[in-house]
N, C-alpha and C positions, 0 to 999 in steps of 0.2 A: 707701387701700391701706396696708397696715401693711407696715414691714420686714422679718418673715416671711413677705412673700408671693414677693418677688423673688428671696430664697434658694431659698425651696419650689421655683421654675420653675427656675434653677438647675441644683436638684438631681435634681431630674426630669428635665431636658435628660441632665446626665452619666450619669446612670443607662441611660437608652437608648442615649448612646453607648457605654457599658459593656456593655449588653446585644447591639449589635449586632455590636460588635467579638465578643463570645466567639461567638456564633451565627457570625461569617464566620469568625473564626480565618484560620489559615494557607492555606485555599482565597481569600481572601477577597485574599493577594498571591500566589497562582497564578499567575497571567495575566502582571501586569507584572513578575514574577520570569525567565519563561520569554522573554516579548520581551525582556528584559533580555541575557540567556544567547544568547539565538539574535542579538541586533542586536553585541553583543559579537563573536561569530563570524563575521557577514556583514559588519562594518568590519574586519577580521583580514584577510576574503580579498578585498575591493575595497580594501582597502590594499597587498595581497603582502607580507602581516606573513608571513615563514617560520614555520613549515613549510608554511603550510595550503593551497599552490594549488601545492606540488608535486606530481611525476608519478606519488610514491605513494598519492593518492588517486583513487581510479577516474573522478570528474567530470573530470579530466585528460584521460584517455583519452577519455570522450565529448567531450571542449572539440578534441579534435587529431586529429579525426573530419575534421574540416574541410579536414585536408593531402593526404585520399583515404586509402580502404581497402586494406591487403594482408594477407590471412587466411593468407597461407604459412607463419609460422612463430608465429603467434597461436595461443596454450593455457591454458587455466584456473591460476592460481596465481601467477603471475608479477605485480608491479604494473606498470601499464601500459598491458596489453593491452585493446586492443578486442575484444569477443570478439559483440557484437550484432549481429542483422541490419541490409542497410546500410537498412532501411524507418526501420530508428529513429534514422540520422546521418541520414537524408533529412527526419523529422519536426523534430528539435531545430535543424537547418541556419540558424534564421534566431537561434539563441540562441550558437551557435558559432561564428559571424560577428561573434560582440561579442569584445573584447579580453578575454585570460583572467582576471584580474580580476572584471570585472561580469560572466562569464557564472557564474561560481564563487560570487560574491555573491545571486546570483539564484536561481542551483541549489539554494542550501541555504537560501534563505527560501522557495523553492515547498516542498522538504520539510520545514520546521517547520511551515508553513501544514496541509500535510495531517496532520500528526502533531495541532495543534489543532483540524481539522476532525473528528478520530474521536473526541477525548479531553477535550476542551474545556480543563477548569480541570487536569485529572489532566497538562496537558502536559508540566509541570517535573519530576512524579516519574516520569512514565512518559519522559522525555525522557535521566532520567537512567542508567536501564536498559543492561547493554553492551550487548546487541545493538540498542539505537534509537541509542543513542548512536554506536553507530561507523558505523548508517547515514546518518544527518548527517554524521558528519565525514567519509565517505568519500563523500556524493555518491552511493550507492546507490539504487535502483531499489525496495527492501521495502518504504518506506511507500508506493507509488506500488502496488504489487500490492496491498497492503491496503485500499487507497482502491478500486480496480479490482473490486474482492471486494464491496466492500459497494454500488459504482455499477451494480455489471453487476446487480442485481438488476432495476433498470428499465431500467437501459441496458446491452444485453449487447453493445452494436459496442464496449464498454470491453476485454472481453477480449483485444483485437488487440495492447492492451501486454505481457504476459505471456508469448502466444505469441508474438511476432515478437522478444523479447530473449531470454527464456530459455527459452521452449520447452517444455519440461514440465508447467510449472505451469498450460496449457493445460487440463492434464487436469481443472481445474475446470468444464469445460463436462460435464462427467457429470452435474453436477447438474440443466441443463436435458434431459438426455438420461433420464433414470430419472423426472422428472417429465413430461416427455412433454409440454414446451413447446418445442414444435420450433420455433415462430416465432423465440422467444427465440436458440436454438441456429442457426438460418438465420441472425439476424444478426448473430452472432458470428464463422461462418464466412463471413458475403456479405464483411462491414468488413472481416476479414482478410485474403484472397482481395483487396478491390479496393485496400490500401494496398501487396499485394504485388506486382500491376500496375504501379500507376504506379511503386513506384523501380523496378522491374524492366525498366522503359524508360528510366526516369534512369541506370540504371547495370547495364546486367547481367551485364557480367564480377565484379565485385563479388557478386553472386549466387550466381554460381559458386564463388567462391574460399570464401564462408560454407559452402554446404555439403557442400563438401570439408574443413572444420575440423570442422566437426559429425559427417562418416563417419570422421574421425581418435577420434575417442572417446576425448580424452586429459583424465584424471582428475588431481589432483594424489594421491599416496601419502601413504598415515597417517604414515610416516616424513619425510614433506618438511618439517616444525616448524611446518605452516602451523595455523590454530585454526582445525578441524573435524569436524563428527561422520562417523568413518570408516563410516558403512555404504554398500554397492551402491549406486545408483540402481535397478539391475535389483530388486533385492530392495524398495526402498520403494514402487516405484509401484503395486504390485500393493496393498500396504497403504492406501497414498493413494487407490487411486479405490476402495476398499472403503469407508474413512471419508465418503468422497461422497457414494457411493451411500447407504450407511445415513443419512445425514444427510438427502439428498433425500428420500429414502421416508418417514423420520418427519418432516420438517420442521423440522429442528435446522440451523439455519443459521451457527451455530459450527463444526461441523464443518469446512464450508466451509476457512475457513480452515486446520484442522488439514490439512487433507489437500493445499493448497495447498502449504503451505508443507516437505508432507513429501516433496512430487515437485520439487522445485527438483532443477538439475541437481547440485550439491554444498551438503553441510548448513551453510555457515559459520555463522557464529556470529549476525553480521547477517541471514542469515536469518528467525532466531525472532523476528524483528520484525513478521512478515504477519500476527502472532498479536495483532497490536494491532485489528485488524482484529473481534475478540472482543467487546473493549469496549463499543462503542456499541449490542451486543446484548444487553448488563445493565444493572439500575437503575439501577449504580454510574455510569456515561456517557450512562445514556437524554437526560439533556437538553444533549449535546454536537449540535452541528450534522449530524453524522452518525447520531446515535442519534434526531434528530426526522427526521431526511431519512428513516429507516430505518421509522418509525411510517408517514410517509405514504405511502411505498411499498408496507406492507403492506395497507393500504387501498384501494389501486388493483386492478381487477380484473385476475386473472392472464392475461398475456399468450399462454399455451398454449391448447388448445380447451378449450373451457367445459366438455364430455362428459369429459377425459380425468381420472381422477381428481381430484374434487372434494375428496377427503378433503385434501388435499395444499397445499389454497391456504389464505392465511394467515384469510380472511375468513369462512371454511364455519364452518356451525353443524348439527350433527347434527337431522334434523326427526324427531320422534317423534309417530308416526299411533298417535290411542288406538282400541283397540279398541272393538269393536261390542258 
């Protein structure tokens, strides 16, 4: 073996390492950038490093869930308030029993989790986004309806989150409605309907007191300084279950999302968040765990009757009978 030969391998070695680095680049420290970022934030607030596990962030308010509900003077805008059904302090009860601290620590690594569940390696840049970002920091509920969006496709008893907190954003069940998977739509309303049962036995003054806050219909004003898009609710739903429904009919499951996210009861800013939900419906996140969950979902046969519109499921292939 000559001394040119152990340079040559070497050289060849570096080279590949050179080549793989520029092929991974900057996706290639995605990942441990983003657990970086997010373990950063989860030892902030299982330490009660201030500010982060104060009462101006809304995981607060579900954490103090736990002292009992009183909806009498509970209204949108204010930080604080509890403003959910009590189904959803009855669901999280065994995480609000933890000290505020680890339940605050927990809260915001189950929401970066699903934030890397739709986006995979995009987590960092899409993490850095305002409105994903201030749903982390505040302990919001949008990536939780985003993940809801794309589960309810096989699993539609997922829906029962959307409607029993916010209500509105219900109105994505049009989409099994215009496709005319009513099984789909049965078990959206059966799972809702039976989580609304059982707290309603756990607690049903609490019931009461919820939807009397809800016939109070109190909005925050464009003038209150708070950061939101001032339209109607009345005026977007009609637009939101249009986007639905057209999305259903042709099969555009982006839509979905759009239209979710335009019937929320108030537009905050953290809202535009459900729109992450988008992603895992493009190349650009096809092989995030959400975007392969989302291939093999489409492969499964559609849960509606077989007869009701075939055009409409993901697997149909048009038959063409040659003529005679």
């Amino acid at each position: 073996m000559t001394t040119a030969q152990p340079a040559a391998r070497a050289g060849a070695v570096l080279n590949g390492i050179r080549t793989r680095t520029r092929e991974r680049g900057l996706p290639g420290l995605a990942t441990p950038a983003f657990a970086t970022v997010v373990g950063i934030l989860v030892a902030f607030r299982l330490l009660a490093v201030y500010p982060w596990n104060e009462y101006v962030f809304d995981l607060h308010a579900y954490w103090a869930s736990r002292f009992g509900l009183d909806y009498a003077l509970e209204h949108p805008g204010p930080a604080g308030m509890y403003l959910y059904s009590p189904a959803f302090a009855h669901l999280i009860s065994p995480l609000t029993a933890l000290p505020l601290p680890i339940f605050a620590a927990i809260w915001t690594a189950l929401g970066a989790a699903l934030l890397y569940w739709m986006v995979g390696r995009w987590s960092i840049v899409v993490g850095l986004l305002p409105p994903v970002a201030l749903t982390i920091a505040q302990g919001q509920l949008d990536l939780a309806f985003a993940a809801v969006i794309l589960i309810g496709f096989r699993w539609p008893g997922a829906w029962a989150l959307p409607v029993l907190t916010k209500v509105t954003p219900g109105l994505g069940l049009v989409w099994f409605a215009v496709r005319r998977e009513w099984r789909s739509l049965a078990i959206a309303a059966g799972t809702t309907a039976a989580v609304v049962a059982v707290s309603a036995v756990i607690d049903p003054t609490s019931w009461g007191g919820w939807f009397g806050m809800l016939a109070r219909m109190q909005f925050p004003s464009a003038q209150s300084g708070l950061v939101l898009v001032p339209i109607a609710l009345w005026l977007r739903l009609p637009i939101a279950a249009a986007i639905v429904a057209w999305g259903a009919a042709r099969d555009h499951r982006w839509a979905l999302p759009v239209g979710v996210c335009l019937a929320m009861p108030i537009l905050w800013l953290n809202a535009f968040t459900i729109l992450v939900a988008i992603m895992p419906m493009l190349p650009i996140a096809a092989t995030s765990p959400a975007g392969r969950y989302l291939r093999s979902s489409a492969r499964e046969p559609s849960p509606g009757p077989e007869v009701a519109h075939p055009q409409l499921r993901p697997d149909h292939r048009r038959t063409v009978v040659p003529s005679s």
